[in-house]
DOSE-836834 format. One record per residue (C-alpha): residue number from 1; residue in one letter; chain; x, y, z. Coordinates in pm, whole numbers, always signed. Example, Ala and Ser with C-alpha at 12.3 -4.5 7.8 and 13.67 -1.06 7.14 Angstrom:
2
1 a A +1230 -450 +780
2 s A +1367 -106 +714
This chain:
521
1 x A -789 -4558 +6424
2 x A -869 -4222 +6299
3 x A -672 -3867 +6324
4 x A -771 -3694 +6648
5 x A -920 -3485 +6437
6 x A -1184 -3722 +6316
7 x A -1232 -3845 +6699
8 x A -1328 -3496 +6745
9 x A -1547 -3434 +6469
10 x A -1762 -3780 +6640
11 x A -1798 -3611 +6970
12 x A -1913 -3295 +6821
13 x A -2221 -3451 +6618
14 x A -2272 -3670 +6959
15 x A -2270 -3429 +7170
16 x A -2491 -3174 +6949
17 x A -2740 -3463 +6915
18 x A -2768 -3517 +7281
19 x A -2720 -3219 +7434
20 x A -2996 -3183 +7735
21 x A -2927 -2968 +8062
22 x A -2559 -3087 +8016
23 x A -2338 -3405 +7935
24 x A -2004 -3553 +7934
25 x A -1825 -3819 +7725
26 x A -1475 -3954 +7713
27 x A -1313 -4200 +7482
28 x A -983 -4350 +7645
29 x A -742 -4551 +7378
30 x A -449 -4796 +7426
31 x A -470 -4692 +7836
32 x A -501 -4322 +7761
33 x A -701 -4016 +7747
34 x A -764 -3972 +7407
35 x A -1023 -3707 +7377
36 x A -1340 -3602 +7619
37 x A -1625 -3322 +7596
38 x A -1791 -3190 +7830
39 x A -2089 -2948 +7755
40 x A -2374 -2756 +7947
41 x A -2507 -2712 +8297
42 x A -2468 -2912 +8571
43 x A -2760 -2672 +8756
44 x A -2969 -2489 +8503
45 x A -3087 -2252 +8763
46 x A -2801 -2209 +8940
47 x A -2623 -2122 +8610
48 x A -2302 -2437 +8726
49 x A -2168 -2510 +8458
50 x A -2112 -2944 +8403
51 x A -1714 -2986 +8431
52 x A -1510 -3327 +8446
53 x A -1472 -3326 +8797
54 x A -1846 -3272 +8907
55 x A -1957 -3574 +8996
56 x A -2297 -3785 +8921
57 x A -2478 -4122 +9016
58 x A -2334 -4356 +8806
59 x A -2647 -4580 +8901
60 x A -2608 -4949 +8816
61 x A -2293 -4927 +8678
62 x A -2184 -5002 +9058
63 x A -2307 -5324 +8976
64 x A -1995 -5436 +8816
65 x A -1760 -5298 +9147
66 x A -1995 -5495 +9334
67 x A -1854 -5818 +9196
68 x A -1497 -5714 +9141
69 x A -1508 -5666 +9518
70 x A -1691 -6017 +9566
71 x A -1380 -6214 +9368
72 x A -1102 -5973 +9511
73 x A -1247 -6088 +9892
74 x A -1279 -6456 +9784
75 x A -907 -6428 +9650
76 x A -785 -6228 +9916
77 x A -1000 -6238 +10236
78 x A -953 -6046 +10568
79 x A -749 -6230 +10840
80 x A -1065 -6210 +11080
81 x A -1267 -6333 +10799
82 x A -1015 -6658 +10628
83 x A -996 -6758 +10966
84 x A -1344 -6868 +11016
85 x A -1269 -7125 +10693
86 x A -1363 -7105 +10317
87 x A -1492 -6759 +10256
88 x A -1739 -6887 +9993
89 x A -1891 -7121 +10236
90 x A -1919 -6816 +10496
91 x A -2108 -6631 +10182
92 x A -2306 -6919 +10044
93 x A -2442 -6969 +10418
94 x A -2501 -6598 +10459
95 x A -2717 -6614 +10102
96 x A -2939 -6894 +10232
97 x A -2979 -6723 +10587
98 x A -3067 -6407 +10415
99 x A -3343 -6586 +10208
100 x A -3666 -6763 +10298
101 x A -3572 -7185 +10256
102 x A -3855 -7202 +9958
103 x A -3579 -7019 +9753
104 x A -3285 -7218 +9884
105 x A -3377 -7537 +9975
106 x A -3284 -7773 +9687
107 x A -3310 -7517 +9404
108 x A -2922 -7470 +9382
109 x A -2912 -7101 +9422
110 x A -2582 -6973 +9400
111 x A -2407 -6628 +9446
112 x A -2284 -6576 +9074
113 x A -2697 -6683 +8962
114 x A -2757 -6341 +9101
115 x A -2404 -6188 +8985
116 x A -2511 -6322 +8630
117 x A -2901 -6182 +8644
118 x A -2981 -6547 +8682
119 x A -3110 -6616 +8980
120 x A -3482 -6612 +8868
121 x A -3597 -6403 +9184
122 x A -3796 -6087 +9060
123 x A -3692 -5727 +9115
124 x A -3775 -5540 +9430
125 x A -3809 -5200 +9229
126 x A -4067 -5363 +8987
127 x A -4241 -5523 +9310
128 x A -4271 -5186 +9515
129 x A -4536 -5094 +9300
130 x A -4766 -5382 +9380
131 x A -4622 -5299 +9790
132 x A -4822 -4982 +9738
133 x A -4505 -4728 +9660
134 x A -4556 -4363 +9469
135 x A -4282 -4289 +9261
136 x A -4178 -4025 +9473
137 x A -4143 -4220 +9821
138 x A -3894 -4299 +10040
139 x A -3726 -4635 +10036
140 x A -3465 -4737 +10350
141 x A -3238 -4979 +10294
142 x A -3204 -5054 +10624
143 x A -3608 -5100 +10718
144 x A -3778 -5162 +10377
145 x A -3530 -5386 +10181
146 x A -3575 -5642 +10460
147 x A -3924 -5651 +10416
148 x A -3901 -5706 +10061
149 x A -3704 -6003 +10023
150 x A -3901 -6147 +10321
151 x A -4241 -6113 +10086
152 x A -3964 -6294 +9796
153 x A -4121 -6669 +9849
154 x A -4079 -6789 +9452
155 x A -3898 -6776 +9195
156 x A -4036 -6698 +8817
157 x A -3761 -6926 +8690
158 x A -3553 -7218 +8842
159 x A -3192 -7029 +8856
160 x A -2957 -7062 +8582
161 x A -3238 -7114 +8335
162 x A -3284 -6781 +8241
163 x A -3161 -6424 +8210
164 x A -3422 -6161 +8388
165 x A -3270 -5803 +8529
166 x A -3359 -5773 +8865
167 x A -3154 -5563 +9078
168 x A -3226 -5729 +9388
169 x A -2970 -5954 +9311
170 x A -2688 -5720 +9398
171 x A -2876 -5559 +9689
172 x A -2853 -5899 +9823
173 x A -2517 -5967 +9693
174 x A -2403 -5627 +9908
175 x A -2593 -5733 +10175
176 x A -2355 -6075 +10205
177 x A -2065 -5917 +10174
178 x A -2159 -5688 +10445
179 x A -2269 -5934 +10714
180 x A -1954 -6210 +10607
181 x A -1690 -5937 +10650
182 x A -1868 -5736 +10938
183 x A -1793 -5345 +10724
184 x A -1994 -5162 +10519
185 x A -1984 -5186 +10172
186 x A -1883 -4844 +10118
187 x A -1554 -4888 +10328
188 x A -1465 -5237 +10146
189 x A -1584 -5061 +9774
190 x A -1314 -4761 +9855
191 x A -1010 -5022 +10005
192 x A -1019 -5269 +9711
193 x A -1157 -5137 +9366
194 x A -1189 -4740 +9367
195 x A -835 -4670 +9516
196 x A -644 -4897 +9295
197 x A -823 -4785 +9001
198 x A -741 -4442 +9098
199 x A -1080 -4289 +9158
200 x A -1026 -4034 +9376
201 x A -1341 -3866 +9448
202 x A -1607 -4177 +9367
203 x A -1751 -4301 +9707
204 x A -2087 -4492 +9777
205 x A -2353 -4264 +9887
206 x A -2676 -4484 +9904
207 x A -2951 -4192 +9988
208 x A -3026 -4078 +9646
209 x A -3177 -3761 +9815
210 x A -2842 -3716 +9974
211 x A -2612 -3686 +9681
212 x A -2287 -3442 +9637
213 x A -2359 -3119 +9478
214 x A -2369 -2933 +9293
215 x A -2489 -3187 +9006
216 x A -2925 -3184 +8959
217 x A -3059 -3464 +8730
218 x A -3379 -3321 +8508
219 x A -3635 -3486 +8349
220 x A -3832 -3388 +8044
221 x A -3710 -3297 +7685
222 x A -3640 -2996 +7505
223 x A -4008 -2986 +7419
224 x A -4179 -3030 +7723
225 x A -3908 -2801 +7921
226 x A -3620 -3006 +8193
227 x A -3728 -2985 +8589
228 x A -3526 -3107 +8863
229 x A -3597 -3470 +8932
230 x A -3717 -3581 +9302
231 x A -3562 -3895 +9413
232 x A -3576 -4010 +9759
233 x A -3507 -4367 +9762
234 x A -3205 -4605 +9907
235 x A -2982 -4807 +9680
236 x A -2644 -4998 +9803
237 x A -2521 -5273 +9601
238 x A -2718 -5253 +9291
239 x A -2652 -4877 +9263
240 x A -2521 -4610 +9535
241 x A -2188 -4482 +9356
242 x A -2101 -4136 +9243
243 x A -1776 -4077 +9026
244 x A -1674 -3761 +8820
245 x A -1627 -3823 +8462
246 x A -1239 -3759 +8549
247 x A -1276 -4096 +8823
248 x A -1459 -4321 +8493
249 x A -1162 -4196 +8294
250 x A -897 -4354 +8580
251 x A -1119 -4629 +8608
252 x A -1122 -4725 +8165
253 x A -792 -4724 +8170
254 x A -709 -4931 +8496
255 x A -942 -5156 +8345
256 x A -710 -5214 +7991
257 x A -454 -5242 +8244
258 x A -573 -5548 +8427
259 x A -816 -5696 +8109
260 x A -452 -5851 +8016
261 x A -411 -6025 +8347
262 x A -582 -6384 +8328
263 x A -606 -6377 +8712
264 x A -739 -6014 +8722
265 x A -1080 -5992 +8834
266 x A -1169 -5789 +8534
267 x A -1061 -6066 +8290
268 x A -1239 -6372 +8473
269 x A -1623 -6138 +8468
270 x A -1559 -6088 +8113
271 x A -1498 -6495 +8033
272 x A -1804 -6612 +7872
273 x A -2084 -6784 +8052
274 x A -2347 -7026 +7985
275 x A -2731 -7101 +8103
276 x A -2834 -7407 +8211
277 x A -2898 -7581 +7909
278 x A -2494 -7458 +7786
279 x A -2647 -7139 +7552
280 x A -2468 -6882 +7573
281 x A -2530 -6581 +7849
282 x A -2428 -6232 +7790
283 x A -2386 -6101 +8126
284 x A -2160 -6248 +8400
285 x A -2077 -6095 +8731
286 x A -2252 -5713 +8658
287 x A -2125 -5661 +8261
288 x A -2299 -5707 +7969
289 x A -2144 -5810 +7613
290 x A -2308 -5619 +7348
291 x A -2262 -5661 +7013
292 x A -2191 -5311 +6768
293 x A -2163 -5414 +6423
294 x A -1990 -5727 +6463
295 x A -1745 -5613 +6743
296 x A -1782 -5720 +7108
297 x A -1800 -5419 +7376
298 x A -1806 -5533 +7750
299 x A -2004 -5269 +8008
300 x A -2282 -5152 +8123
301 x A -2561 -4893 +8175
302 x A -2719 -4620 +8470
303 x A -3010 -4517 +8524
304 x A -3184 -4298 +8774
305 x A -3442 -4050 +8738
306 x A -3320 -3731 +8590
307 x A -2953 -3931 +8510
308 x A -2861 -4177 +8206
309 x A -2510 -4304 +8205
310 x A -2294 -4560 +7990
311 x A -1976 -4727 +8021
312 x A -1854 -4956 +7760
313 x A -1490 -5106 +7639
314 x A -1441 -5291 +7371
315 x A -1142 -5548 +7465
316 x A -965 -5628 +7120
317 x A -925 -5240 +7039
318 x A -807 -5136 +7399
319 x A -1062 -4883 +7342
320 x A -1319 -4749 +7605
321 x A -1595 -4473 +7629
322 x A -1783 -4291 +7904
323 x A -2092 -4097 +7866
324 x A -2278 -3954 +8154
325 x A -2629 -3743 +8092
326 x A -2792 -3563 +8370
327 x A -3121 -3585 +8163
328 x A -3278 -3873 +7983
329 x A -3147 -3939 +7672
330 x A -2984 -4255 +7531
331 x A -2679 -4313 +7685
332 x A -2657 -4655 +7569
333 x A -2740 -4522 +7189
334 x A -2477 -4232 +7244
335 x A -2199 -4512 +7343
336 x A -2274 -4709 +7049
337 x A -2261 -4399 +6847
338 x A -1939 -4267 +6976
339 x A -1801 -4656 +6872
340 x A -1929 -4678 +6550
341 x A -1791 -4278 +6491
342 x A -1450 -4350 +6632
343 x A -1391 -4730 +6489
344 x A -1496 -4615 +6118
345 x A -1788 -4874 +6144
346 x A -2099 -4879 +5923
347 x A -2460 -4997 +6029
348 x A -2502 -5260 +5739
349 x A -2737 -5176 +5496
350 x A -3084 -5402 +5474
351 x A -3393 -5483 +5259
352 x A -3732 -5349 +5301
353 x A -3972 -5583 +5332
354 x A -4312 -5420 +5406
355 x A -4473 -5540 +5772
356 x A -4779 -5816 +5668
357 x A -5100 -5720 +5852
358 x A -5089 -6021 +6014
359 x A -4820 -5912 +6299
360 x A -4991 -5595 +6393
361 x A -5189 -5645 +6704
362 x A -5168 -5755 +7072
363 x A -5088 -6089 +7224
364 x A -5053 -6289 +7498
365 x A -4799 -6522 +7609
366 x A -4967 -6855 +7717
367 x A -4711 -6957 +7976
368 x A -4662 -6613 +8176
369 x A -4980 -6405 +8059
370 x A -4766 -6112 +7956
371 x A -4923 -5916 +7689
372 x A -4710 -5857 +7387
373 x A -4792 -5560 +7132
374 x A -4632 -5570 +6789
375 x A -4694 -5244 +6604
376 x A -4526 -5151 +6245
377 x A -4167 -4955 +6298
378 x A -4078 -4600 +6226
379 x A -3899 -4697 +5918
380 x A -4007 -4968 +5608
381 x A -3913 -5323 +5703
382 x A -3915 -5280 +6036
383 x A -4205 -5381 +6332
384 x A -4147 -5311 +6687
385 x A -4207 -5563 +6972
386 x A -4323 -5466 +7314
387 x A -4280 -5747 +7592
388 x A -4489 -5625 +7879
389 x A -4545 -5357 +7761
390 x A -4182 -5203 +7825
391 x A -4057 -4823 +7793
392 x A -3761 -5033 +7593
393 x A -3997 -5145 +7265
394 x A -3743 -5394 +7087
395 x A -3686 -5256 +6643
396 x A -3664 -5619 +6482
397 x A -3622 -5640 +6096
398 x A -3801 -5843 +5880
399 x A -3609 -6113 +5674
400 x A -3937 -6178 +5522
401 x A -4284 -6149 +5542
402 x A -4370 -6394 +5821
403 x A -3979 -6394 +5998
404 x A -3791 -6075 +6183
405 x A -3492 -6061 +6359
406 x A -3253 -5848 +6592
407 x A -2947 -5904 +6761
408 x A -3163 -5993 +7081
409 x A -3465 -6154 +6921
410 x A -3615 -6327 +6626
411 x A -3991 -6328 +6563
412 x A -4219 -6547 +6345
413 x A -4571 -6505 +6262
414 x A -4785 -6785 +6230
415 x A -5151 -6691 +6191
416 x A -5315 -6499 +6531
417 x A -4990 -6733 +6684
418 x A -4658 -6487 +6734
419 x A -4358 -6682 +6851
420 x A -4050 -6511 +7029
421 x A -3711 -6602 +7100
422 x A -3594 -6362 +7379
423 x A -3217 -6465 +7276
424 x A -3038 -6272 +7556
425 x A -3289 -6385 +7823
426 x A -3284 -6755 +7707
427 x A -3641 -6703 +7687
428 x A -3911 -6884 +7415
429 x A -4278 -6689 +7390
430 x A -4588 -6823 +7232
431 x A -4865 -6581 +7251
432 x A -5202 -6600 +7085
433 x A -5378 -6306 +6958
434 x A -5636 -6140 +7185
435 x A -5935 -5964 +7048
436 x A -6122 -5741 +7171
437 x A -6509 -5820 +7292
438 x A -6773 -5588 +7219
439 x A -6939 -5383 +7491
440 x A -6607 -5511 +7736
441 x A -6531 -5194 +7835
442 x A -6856 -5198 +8020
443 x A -6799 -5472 +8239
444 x A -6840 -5383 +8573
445 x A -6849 -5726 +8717
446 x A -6433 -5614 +8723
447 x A -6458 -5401 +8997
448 x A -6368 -5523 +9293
449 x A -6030 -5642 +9542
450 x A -5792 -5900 +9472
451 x A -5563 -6000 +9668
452 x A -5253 -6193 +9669
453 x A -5117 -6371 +9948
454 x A -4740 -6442 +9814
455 x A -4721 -6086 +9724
456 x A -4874 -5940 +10025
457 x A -5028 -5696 +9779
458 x A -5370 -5611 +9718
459 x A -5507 -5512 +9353
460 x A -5796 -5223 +9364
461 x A -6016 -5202 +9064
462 x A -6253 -4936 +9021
463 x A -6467 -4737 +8767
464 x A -6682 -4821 +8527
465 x A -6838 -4687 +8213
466 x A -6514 -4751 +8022
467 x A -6293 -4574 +8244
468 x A -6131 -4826 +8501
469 x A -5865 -4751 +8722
470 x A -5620 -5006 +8916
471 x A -5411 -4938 +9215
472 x A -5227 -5138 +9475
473 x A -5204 -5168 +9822
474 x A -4923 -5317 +10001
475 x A -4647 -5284 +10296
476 x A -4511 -4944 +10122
477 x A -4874 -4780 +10137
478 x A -5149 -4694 +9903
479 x A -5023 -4638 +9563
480 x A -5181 -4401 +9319
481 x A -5477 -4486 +9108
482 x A -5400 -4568 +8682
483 x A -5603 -4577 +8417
484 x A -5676 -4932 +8280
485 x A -5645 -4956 +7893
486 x A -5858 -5251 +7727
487 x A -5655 -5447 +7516
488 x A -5874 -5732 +7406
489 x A -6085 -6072 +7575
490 x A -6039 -6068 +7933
491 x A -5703 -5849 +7922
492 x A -5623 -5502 +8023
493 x A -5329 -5311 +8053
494 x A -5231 -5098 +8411
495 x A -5061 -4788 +8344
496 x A -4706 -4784 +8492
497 x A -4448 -4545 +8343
498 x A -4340 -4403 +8662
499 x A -4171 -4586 +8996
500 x A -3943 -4538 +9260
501 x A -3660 -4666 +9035
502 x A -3596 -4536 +8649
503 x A -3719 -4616 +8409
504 x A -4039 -4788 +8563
505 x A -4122 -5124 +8491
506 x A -4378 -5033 +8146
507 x A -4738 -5125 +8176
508 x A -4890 -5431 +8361
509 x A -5106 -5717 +8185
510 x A -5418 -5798 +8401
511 x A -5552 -6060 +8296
512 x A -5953 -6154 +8440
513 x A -6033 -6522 +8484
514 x A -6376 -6626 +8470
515 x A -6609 -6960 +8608
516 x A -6851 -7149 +8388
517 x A -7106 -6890 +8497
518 x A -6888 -6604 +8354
519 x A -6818 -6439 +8667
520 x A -6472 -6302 +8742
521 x A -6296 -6498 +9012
């Protein structure tokens, strides 16, 4: 470990690099404070300065009290509650009553699938978009969240197969525990996990238009200038809590406290799990195990639309650091940063192997029709991978000219066929290259309405000329018109880089079938 006055030179270069509006970071040792800064505005216009005890959404980090108050209720249910019978029966019953039977009957959905992002069911915040949602909307829990999982009728995995984020999970998992125990979550989150880890001031407040004061989140960059973020939607279970950084400083070190206790909720989500098939899974019950130059960390991320925030502990040093952005940089990257400063770690060094002209292009995955784009990286020997199209473009490194790798993916190039191993979501790709056709972007035999039944959603195309625009209609509304970008045969890409949650689910593939004739059905 190195002098405090090393640990202080790391969270001056950190904090320099991400500075924003404002931002806060601690870094909590052996069950202690060992140093924190805290720097800039909480309100910009207001001139509030950020300070330790201000508090902000800590955004899907609730994710992990969610299930540390799911295993302290099945260890230690209510009187009222044991003495209906088995508590996990009462919750496995509530799961299937909650869902529609073609996700429950025989498919051998379980409670921790969704705790361990395996469930297979996709995410409600991806799917508002096709409902019809602008970013900017409302969204109740109460009277829109119902609707949602009623239009849930498949999965796009059988559960346990897979890894896929979808934070519907936990708004379902919240929704169990509420109904089992008969009080609201934000009662049973401050009885059993904030008070004994001594957060004082954190408390669920679902309305994200609703939150304490007198913290704004801002979007933009230095360049572009920060405004105040509008957010307007509901969240309870797979976000909702607020905490100071002072309350994520009590929490870290409860946390080392219990991480010793084999019968500690904290040590049992932090066991390793398995898929399926007995690879190994990196999340389990709302944390993710992340790997920073060979050493294990255990946490997990926030984000919300103006906030980014990071909380990460790395068991075998009893260390543990908090970083929490009211703007939208990094956090994640900041965490890691912090880690590698603090820890005396080195990124290992690595050949350059220049990018073959072969990977550069766009793709498509046979089995899901999910458009991969490889382009080369910012530095030599690197390409970056795009699944979908995501904000979060994946660096891999090339081991040589036809093979790359990361710690989450390894790549192989095999003519116009790319192959992917998604390692963390125990996911294999094969994707052909797509090309594009002349004179395609003239095409108007794409406009037109398609609709999905399962969905409930109906797809708008319209333009022409070379300038086509999608939208959706669903049970949210009318959703705003994108711009369609041609990406090669029948395949187009649907703008999508802002939603009701943050970040936004990245582009959609749309790809056209045709009949013998060559008409678009």
């Amino acid at each position: 470990m190195p002098p405090q006055q090393s640990v202080e030179k790391v969270l001056d270069t950190v904090s320099r690099h991400y500075r924003g509006p404002g931002g806060a970071i601690a870094v909590i040792k052996d069950g202690k404070l060992l140093s924190q800064r805290v720097w800039g505005y909480a309100d910009i216009d207001q001139r509030i300065l950020l300070t330790p005890e201000i508090q902000m959404p800590i955004c899907s980090i609730t994710k992990q009290f969610v299930c540390a108050l799911l295993l302290d209720l099945e260890r230690n249910p209510p009187p009222e509650v044991a003495a209906k019978g088995d508590i996990q029966t009462q919750f496995t019953n509530k799961l299937y009553e909650l869902l529609r039977p073609e996700l429950t009957q025989g498919t051998g959905l379980t409670l921790q699938h969704l705790c361990d992002m395996q469930s297979g069911i996709r995410d409600y915040w991806a799917m508002t978009t096709l409902w019809g949602a602008h970013p900017e909307d409302k969204f109740s829990v109460e009277k829109d969240g119902p609707a949602a999982i009623e239009r849930t009728r498949s999965f796009h995995f059988q559960p346990g197969d897979e890894y896929s984020y979808c934070n519907v999970n936990f708004y379902i998992t919240a929704r169990v525990i509420e109904q089992v125990t008969g009080q609201p979550l934000g009662k049973l989150l401050a009885e059993r996990v904030l008070s004994p880890a001594g957060m004082t001031t954190a408390l669920l407040c679902p309305d994200t238009a609703q939150h304490p004061g007198p913290c704004v989140g801002y979007e933009g960059t230095e360049k572009t200038g920060y405004k105040s973020a509008v957010n307007r939607m509901e969240w309870s279970g797979d976000a909702g809590l607020v905490a100071s950084l002072t309350d994520m400083v009590a929490y870290e070190k409860y946390l080392d406290h219990i991480h010793s206790d084999p019968q500690s909720w904290y040590s049992i989500a932090t066991q390793p799990q398995t898929f399926n098939d007995g690879t190994p899974a990196k999340y389990h019950y709302g944390l993710a195990h992340v790997d920073v130059e060979g050493i294990n960390t255990v946490g997990h991320g926030g984000a919300l639309r103006g906030y980014r925030l990071h909380r990460r502990h790395v068991p075998s040093e009893h260390l543990s650091v908090v970083v929490l952005f009211n703007h939208e940089a990094d956090a994640s990257a900041a965490v890691n940063d912090v880690i590698r400063g603090v820890l005396g770690l080195e990124k290992p060094s690595r050949m350059d192997i220049a990018a073959s002209f072969d990977w550069i292009g766009t793709f498509l995955d046979r089995d899901s029709e999910i458009a991969i784009a490889v382009s080369k990286g910012a530095q030599a020997g690197e390409i970056c991978i795009s699944y979908a199209f995501s904000p979060d473009t994946e660096v891999v490194r090339l081991v040589n000219f036809k093979e790359a790798q990361s710690k989450s993916m390894t790549a192989r190039i095999m003519g116009d066929t790319l192959y992917v191993d998604r390692i963390g979501d125990n996911r294999k790709l094969e994707a052909r290259r797509i090309v594009p056709r002349e004179n395609a972007r003239e095409d108007i035999s794409l406009q037109g309405d398609y609709s999905c039944a399962e969905a409930d959603s109906t797809f708008h195309c319209s333009g022409g000329a070379g300038l086509f625009y999608g939208s959706f209609d669903g049970y949210l509304g009318r959703g705003p018109a994108s711009l369609m970008k041609y990406l090669g045969d029948d395949v187009w890409a649907l703008t999508c880089q802002r939603g009701l949650d943050a970040p936004a689910p990245g582009d959609w593939t749309l790809a056209f079938q045709r009949n013998e004739s060559g008409a678009i059905t």
